[in-house]
MARMIMAR-622526 format. One line per field, with one value per residue: residue number from 1; x, y, z of N, C-alpha, C in turn. Coordinates in Angstrom, 1 decimal. Layout:
% residues N
nr = (NUM ...)
nX = (X ...)
nY = (Y ...)
nZ = (Z ...)
caX = (X ...)
caY = (Y ...)
caZ = (Z ...)
cX = (X ...)
cY = (Y ...)
cZ = (Z ...)
END
This chain:
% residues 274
nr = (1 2 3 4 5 6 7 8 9 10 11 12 13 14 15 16 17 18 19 20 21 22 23 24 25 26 27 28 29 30 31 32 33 34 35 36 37 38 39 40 41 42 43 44 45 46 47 48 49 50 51 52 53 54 55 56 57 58 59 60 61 62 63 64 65 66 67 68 69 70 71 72 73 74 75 76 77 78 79 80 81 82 83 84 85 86 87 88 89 90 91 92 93 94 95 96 97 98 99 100 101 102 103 104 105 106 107 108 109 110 111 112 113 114 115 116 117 118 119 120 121 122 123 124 125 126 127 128 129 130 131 132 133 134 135 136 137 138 139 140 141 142 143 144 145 146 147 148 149 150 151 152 153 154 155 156 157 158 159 160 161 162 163 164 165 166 167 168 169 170 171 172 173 174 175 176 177 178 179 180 181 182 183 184 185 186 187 188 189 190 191 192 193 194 195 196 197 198 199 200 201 202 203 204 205 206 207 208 209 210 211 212 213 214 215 216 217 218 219 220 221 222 223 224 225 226 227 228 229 230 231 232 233 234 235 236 237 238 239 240 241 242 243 244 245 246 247 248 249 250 251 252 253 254 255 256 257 258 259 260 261 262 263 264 265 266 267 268 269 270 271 272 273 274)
nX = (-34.5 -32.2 -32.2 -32.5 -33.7 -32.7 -30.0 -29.3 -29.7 -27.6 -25.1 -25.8 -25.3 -23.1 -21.8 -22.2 -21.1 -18.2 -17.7 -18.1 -16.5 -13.8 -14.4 -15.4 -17.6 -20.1 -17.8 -15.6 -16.5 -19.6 -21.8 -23.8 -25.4 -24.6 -20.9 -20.3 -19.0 -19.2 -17.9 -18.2 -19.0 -16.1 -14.8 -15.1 -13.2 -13.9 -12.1 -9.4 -7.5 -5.0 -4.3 -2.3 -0.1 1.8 4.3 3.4 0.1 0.1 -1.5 -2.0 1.2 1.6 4.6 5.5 3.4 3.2 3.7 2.2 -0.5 0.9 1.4 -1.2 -1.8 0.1 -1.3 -3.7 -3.3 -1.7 -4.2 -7.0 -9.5 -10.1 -10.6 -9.9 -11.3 -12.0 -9.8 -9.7 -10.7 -9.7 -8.5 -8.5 -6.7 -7.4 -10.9 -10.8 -10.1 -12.8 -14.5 -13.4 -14.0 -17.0 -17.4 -18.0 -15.6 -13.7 -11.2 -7.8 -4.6 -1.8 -1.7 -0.2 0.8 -1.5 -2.9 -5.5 -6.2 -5.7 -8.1 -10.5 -10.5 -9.3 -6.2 -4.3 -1.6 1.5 3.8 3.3 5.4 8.5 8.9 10.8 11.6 13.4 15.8 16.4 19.0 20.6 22.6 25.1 25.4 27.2 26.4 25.8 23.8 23.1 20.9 18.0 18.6 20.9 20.1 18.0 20.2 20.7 19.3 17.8 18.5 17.7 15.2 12.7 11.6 8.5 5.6 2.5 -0.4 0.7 1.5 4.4 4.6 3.3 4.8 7.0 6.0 5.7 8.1 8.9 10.9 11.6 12.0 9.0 8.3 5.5 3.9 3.9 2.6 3.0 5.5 7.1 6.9 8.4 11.0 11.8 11.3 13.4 15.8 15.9 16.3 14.7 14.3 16.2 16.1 14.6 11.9 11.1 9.4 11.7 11.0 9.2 10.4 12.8 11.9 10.1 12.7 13.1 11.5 12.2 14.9 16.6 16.6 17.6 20.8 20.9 20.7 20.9 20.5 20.6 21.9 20.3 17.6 14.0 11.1 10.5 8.4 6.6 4.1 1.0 -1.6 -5.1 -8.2 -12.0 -14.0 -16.6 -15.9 -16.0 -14.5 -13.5 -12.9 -10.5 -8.6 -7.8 -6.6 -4.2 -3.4 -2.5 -0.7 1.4 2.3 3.4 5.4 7.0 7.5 9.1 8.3 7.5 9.6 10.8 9.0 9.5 12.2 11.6 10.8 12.6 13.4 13.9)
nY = (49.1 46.4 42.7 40.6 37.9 37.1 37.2 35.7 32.8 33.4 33.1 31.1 29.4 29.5 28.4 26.0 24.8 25.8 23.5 21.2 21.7 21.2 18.5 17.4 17.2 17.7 19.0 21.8 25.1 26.9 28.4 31.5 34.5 37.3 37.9 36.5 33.4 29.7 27.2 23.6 20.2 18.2 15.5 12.3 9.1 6.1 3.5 0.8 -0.2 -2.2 -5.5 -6.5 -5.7 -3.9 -2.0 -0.8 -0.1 1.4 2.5 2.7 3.6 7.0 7.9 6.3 5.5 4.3 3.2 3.5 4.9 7.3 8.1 8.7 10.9 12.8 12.6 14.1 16.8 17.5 18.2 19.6 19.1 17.0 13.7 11.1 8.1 5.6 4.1 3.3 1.2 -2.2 -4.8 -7.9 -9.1 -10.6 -9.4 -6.7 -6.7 -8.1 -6.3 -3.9 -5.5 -5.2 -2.8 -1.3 0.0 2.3 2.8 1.7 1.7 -0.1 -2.6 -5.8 -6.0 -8.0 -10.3 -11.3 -8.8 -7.2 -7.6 -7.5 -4.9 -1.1 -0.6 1.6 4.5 4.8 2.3 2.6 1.9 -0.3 -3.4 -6.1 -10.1 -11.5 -13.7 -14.4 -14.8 -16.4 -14.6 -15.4 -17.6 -19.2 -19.7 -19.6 -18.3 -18.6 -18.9 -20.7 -23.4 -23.6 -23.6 -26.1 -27.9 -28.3 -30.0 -31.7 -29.8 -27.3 -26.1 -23.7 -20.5 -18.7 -16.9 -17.5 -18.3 -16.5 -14.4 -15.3 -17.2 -19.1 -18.9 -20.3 -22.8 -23.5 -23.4 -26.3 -28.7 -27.8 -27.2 -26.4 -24.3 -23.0 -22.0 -19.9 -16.7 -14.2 -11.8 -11.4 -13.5 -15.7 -14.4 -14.7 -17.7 -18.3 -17.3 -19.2 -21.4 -22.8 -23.2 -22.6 -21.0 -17.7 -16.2 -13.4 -10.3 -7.3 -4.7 -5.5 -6.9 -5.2 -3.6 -4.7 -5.1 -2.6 -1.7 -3.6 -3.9 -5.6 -7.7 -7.5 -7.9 -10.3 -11.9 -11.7 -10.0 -11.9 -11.8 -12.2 -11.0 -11.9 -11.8 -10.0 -6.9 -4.1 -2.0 -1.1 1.6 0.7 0.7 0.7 -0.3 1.2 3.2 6.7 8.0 10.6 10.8 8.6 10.0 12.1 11.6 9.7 11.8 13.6 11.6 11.6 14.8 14.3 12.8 14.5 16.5 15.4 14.2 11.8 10.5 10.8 9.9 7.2 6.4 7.2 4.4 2.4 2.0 2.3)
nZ = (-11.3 -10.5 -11.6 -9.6 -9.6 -11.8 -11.6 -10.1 -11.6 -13.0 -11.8 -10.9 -12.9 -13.4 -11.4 -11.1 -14.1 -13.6 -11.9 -13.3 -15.0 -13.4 -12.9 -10.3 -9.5 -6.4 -4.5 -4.4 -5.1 -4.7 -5.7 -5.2 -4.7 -6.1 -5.9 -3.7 -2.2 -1.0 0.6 -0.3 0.7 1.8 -0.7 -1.0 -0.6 -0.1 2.1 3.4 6.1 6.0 7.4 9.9 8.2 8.7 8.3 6.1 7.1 10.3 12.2 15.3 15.7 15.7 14.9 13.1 10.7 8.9 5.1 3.5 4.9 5.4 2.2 2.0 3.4 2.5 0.1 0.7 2.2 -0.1 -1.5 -0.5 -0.4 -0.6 0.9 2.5 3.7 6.6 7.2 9.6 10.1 10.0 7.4 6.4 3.4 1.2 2.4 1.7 -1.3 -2.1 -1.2 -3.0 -5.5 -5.1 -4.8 -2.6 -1.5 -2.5 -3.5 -2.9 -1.4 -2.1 -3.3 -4.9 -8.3 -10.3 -12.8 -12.4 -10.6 -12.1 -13.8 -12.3 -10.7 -11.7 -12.1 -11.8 -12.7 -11.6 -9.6 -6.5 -4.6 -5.2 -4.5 -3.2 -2.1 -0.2 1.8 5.2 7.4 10.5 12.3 12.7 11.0 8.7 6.0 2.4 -0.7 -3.7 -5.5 -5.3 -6.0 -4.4 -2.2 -1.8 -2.1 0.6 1.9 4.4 6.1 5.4 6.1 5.3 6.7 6.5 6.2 7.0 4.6 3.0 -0.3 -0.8 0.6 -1.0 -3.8 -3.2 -2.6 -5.3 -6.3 -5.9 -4.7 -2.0 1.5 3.3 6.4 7.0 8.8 10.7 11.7 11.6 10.9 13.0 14.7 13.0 12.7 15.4 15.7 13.9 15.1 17.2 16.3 14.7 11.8 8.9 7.1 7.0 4.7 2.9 2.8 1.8 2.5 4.6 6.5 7.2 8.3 10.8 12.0 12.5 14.3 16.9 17.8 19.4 18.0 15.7 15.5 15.8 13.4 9.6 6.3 3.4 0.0 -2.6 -4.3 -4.8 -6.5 -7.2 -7.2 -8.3 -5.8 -6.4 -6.7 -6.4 -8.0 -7.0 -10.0 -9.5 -9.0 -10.1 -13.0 -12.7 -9.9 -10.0 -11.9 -10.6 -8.1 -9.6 -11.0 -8.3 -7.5 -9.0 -8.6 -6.3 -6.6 -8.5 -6.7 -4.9 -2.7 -2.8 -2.6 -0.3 1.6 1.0 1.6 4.2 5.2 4.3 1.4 -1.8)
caX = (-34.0 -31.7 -33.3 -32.1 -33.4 -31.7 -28.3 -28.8 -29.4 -26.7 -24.3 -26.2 -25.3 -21.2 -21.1 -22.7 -19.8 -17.1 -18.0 -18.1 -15.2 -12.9 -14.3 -15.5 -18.9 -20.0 -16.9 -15.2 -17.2 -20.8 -22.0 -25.1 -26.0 -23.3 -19.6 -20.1 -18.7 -19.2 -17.3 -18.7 -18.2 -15.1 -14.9 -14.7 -13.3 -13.9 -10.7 -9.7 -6.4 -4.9 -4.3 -0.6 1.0 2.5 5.2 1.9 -0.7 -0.2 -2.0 -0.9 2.3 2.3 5.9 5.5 2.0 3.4 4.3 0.4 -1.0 2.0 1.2 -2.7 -1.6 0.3 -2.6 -5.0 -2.4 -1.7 -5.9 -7.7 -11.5 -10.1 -10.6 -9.6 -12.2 -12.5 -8.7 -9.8 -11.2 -9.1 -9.2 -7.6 -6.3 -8.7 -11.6 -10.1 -10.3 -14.0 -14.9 -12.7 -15.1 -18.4 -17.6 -17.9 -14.5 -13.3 -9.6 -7.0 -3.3 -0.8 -1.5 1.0 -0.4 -1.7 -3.7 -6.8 -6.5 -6.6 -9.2 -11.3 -9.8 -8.6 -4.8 -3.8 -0.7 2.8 4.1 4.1 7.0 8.9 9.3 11.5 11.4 14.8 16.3 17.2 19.3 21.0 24.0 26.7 25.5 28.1 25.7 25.8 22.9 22.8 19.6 17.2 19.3 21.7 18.9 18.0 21.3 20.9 18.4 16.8 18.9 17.3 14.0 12.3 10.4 7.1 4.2 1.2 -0.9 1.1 2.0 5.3 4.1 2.6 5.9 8.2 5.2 5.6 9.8 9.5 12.3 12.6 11.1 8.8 7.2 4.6 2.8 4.1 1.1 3.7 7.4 7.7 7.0 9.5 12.4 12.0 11.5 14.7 17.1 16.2 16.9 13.5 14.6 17.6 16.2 13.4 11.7 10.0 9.4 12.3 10.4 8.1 11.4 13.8 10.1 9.9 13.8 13.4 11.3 12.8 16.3 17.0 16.8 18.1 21.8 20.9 20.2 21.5 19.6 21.2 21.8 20.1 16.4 13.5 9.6 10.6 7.2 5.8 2.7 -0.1 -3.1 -6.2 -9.7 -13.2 -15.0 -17.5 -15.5 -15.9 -13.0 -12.9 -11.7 -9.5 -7.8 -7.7 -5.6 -3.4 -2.7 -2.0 0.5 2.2 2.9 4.3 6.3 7.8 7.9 10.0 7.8 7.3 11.3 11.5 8.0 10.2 13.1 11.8 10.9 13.8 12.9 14.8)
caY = (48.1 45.1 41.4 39.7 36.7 36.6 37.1 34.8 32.3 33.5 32.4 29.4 28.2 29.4 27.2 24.3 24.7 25.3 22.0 20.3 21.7 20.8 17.0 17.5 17.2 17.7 19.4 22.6 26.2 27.1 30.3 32.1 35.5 38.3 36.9 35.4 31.8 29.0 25.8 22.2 19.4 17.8 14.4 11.7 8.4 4.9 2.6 0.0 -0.7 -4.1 -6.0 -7.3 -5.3 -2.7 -1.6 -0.1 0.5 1.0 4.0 3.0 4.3 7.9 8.2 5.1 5.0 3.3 4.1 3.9 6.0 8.3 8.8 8.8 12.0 13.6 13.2 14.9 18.0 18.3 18.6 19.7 18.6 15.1 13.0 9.4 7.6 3.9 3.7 2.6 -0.5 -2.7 -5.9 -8.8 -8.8 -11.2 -8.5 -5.6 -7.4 -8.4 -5.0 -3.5 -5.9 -4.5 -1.3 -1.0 0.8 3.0 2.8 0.8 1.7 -0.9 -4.2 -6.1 -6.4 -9.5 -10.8 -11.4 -7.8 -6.1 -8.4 -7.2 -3.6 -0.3 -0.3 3.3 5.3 4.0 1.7 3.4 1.9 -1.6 -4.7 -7.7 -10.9 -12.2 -14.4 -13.6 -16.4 -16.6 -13.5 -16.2 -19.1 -19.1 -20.3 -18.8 -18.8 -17.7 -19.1 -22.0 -25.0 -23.9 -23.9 -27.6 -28.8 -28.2 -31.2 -31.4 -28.6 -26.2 -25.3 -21.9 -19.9 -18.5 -16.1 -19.0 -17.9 -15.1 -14.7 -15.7 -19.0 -19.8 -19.1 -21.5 -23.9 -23.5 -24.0 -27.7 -29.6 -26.6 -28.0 -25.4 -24.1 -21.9 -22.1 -19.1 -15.8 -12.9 -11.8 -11.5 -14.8 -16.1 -14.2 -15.6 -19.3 -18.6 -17.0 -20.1 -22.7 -24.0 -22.9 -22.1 -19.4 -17.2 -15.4 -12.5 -9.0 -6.3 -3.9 -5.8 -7.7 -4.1 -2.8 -5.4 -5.1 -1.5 -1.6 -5.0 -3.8 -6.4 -9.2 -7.2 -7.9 -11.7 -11.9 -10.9 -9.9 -12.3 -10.6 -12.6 -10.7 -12.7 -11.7 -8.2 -6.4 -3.0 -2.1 0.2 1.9 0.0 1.4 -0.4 -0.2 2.0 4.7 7.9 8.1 11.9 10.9 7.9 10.6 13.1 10.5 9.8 12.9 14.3 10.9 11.7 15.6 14.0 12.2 15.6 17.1 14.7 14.3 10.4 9.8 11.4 8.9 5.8 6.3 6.5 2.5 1.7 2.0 4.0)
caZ = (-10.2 -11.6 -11.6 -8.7 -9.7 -13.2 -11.4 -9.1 -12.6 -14.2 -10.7 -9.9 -14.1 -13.2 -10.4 -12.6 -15.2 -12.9 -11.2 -14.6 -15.7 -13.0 -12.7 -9.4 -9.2 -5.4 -4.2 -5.4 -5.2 -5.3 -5.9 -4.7 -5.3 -6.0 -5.4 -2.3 -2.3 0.0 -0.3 -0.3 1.8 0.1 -1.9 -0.1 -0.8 1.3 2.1 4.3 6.3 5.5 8.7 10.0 7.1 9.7 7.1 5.4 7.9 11.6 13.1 16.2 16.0 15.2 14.3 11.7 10.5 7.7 4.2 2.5 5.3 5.0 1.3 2.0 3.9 1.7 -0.7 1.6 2.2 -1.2 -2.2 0.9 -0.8 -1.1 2.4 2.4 5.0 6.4 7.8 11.0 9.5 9.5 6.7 5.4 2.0 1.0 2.2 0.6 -2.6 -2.6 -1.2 -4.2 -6.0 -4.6 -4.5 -0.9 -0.7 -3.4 -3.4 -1.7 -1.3 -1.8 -3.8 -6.4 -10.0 -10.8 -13.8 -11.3 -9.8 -13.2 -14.1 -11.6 -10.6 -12.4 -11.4 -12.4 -12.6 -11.9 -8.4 -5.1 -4.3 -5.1 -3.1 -3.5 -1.2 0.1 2.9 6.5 8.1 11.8 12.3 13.0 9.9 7.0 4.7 1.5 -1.2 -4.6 -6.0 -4.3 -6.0 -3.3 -0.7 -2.0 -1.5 2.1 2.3 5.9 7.1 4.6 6.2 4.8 7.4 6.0 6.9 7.1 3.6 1.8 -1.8 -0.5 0.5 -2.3 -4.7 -2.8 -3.1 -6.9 -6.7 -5.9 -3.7 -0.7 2.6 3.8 7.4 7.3 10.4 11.6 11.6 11.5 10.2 14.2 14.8 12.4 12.9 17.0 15.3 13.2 16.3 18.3 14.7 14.4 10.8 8.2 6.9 7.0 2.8 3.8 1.6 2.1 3.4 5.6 7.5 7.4 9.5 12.3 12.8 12.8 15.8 17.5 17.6 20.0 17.0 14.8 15.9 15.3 12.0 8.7 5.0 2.1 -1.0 -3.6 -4.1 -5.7 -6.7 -7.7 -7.4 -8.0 -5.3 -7.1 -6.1 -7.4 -7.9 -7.7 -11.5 -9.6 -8.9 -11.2 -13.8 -13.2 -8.9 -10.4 -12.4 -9.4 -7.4 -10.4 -11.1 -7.8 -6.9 -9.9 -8.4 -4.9 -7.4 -9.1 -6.3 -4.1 -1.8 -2.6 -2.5 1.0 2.5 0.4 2.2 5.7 4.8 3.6 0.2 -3.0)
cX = (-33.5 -32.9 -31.9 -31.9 -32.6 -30.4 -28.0 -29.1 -28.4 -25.5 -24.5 -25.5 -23.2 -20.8 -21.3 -21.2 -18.5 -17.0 -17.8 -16.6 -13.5 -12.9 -14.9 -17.0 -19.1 -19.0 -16.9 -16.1 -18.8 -21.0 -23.5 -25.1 -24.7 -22.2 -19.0 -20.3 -18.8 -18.5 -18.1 -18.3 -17.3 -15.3 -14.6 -14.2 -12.5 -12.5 -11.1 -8.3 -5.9 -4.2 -3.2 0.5 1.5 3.3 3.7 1.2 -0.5 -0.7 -1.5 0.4 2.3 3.4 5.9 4.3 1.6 3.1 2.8 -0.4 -0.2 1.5 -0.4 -2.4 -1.7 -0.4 -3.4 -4.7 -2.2 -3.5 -6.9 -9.0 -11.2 -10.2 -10.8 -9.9 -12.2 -11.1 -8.7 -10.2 -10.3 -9.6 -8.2 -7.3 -7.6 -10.8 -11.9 -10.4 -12.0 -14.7 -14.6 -13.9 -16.3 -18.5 -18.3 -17.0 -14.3 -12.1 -8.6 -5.2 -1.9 -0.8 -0.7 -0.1 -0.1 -2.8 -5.0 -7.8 -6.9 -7.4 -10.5 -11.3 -9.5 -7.5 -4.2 -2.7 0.5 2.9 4.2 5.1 7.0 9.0 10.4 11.5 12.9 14.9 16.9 17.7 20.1 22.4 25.4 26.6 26.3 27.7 25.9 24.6 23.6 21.3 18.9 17.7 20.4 21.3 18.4 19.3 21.7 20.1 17.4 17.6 18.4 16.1 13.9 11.4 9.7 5.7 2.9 0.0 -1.1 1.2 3.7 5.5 4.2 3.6 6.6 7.4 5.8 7.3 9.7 10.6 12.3 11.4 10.9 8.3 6.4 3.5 3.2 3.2 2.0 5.3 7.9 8.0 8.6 10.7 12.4 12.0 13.3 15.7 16.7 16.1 15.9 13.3 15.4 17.3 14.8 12.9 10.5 10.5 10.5 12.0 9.6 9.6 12.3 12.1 10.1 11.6 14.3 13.1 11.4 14.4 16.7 17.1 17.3 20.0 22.2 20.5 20.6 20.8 20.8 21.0 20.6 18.6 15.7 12.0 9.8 9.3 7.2 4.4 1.7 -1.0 -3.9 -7.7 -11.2 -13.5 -15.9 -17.2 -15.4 -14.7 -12.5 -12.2 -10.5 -8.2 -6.9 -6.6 -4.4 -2.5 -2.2 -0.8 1.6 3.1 3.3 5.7 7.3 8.5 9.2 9.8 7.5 8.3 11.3 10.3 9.2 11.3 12.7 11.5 11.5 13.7 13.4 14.0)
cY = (46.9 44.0 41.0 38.2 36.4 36.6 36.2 33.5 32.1 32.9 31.8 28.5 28.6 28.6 26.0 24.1 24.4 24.1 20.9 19.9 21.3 19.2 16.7 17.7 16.8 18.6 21.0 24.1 25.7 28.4 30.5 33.8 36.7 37.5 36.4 34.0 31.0 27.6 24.8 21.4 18.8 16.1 13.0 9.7 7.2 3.9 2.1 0.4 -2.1 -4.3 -6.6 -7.0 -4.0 -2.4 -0.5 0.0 0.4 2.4 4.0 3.5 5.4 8.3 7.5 5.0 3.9 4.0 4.4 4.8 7.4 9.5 9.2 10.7 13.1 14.2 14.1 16.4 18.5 18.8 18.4 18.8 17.3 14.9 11.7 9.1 6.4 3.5 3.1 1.2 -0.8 -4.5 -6.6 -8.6 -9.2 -10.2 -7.4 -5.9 -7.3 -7.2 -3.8 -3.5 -5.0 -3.1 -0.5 -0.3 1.4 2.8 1.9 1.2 0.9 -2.6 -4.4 -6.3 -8.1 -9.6 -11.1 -10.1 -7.0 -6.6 -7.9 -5.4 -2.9 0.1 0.9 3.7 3.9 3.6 2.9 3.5 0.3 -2.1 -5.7 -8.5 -11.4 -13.1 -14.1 -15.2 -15.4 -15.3 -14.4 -17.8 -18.8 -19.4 -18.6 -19.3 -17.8 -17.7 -20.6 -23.4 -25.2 -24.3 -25.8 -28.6 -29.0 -29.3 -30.5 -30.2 -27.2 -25.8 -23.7 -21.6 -19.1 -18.0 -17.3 -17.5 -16.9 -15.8 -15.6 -17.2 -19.7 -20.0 -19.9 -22.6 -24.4 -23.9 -25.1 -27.7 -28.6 -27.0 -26.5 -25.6 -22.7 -21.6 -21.0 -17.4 -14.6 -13.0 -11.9 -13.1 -15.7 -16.2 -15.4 -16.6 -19.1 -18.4 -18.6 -21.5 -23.8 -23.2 -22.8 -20.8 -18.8 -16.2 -14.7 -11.5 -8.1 -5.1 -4.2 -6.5 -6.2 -3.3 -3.3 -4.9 -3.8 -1.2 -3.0 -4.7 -4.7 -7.8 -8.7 -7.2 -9.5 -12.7 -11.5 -11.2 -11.2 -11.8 -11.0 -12.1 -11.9 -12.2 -10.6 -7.6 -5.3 -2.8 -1.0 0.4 1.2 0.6 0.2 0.1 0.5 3.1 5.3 8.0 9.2 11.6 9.9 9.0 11.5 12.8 10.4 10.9 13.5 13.4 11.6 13.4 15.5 13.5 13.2 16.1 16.8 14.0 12.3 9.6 9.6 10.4 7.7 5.7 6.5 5.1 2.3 1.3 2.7 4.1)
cZ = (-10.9 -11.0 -11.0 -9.2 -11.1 -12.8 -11.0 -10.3 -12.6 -13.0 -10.7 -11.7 -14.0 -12.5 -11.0 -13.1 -14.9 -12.5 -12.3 -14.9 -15.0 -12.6 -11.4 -8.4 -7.4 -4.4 -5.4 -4.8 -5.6 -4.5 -5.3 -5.3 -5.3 -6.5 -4.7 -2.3 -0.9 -0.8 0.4 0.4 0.7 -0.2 -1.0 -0.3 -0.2 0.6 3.2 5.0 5.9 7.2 8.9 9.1 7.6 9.5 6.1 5.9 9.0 12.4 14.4 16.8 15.1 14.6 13.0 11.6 9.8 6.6 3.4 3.3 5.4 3.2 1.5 2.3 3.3 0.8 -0.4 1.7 1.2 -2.0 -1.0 1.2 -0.9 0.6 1.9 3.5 5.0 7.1 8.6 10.9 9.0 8.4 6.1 4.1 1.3 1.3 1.7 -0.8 -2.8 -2.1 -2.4 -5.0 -5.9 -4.9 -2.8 -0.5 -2.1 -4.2 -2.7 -2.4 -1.1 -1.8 -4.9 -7.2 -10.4 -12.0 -13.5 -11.0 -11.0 -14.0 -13.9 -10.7 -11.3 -11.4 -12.5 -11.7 -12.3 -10.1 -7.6 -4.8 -5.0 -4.1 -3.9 -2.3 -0.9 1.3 3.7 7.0 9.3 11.5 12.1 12.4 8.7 6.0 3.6 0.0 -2.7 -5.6 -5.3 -5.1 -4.8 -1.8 -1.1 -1.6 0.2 2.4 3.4 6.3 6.2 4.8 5.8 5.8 6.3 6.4 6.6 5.8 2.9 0.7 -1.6 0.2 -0.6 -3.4 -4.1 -2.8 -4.4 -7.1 -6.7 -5.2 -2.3 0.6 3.5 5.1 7.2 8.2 11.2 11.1 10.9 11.2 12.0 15.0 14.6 12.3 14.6 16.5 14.3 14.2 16.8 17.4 14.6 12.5 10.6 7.8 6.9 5.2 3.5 2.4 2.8 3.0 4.4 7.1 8.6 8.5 10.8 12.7 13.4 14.4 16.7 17.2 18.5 18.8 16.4 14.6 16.1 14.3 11.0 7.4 4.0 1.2 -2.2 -3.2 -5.6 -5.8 -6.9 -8.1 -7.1 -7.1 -6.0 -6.2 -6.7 -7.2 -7.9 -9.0 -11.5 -8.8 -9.8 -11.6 -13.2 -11.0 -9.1 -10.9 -11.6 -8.6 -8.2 -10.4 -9.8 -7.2 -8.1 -9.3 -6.8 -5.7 -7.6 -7.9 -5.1 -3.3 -1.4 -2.0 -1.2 2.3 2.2 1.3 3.5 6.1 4.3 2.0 -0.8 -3.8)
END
């Protein structure tokens, strides 16, 4: 009569190894007696949404989820055992960050690299996508810019509209001479303060402006982009310090084969993105 229990050993130390050997501790196969497999609950790793960045997170709109729950997706479809949980929570930047910190969330999809972030974060693999920040002025103002000495010369008639305490604030802080407003919450706001010239121009990110006007086509016919781009940023994924190297890698590696496969080009370009 064979020895049962020695088989069921010799399976219970294959599923061990396997498990080792693909990084995947928890997830993945486990064996039992014979060659009957069961699979595992799969991998699971906590996020947030970021809050008023609806170019990047809006669940509410099915059609547009936005471009970081889009890729979240794709992640998930291309590696079934992965599940990216917590979306529904939504969070400021600022809590995202010290959650990052903590280790309270795992992951997060879609912050610029700063000397702070990978201070305090593992920012892995290459940009989701680019951003640049530019100037939207009035459809029917002939102004012409090429760099903010020309916005200075405009004196009092050169207000800048301004999301009230972005990065994009804070850099025209740092220009000197450009007479700012930033009292206004959202890019929606703003553009409405620019149509009706409680501004000259509005500095907003490319992809966050080309988003509201996508769905506000009613403003989008009083307004026009200026060419000159400024803050040229890559957005990364960033990891807390107490997530496992071997799902850091996991992630990595599987953006990198959306990358190959096209699959990144074809999210980029439904946000206006190359």
């Amino acid at each position: 009569m064979p020895d049962l229990f020695a088989g069921r050993k010799v399976w219970m130390l294959v599923g061990i190894l396997l498990r080792r050997a693909t990084g995947c501790v928890g997830a993945g196969l486990v064996f039992g007696l014979g060659s009957a497999m069961v699979f595992a609950d799969p991998v699971k790793l906590r996020t947030f949404s970021q809050e008023a960045f609806f170019a990047k997170y809006n669940l509410t709109n099915p059609q547009r989820p936005g471009i970081c729950i889009e890729i979240i997706r794709a992640l998930e479809k291309l590696d079934p055992e992965l599940k990216i949980v917590g979306l529904e929570t939504k969070a400021s930047t600022a809590r995202i960050e010290a959650a990052l910190a903590a280790g309270k969330i795992d992951v997060f999809f879609g912050l610029i690299k700063t000397k702070e972030r990978a201070a305090h974060f593992v920012v892995a693999g290459d940009p989701l996508f680019n951003t640049a920040q530019l100037l939207v002025a009035r459809k029917n103002d002939p102004i012409e810019v090429k760099d903010w000495d020309d916005v200075r010369k405009l004196g009092k008639d050169g207000v800048i509209l301004v999301n009230e305490g972005t990065g994009q604030a804070f850099y025209l802080k740092k220009q000197g001479g450009l007479l700012i407003d930033d009292q206004g919450l959202t890019g929606l706001v703003n553009l409405k303060k620019l149509i009706m010239g409680r501004g000259r121009l509005f500095y907003v990110s490319d992809m966050y402006v080309a988003e509201d006007l996508a769905l506000n086509k009613d403003l989008a016919s009083s307004v026009k982009m200026l060419s000159p781009r400024f803050q040229k940023e890559g957005i990364y994924t960033m990891f807390s310090r107490k997530t496992p190297p071997e799902l850091v890698n996991r992630i990595v590696e599987n953006l990198k084969k959306l990358e190959r496969s096209g699959e990144m080009k074809r999210i980029r370009a439904r946000y206006f993105l190359g």
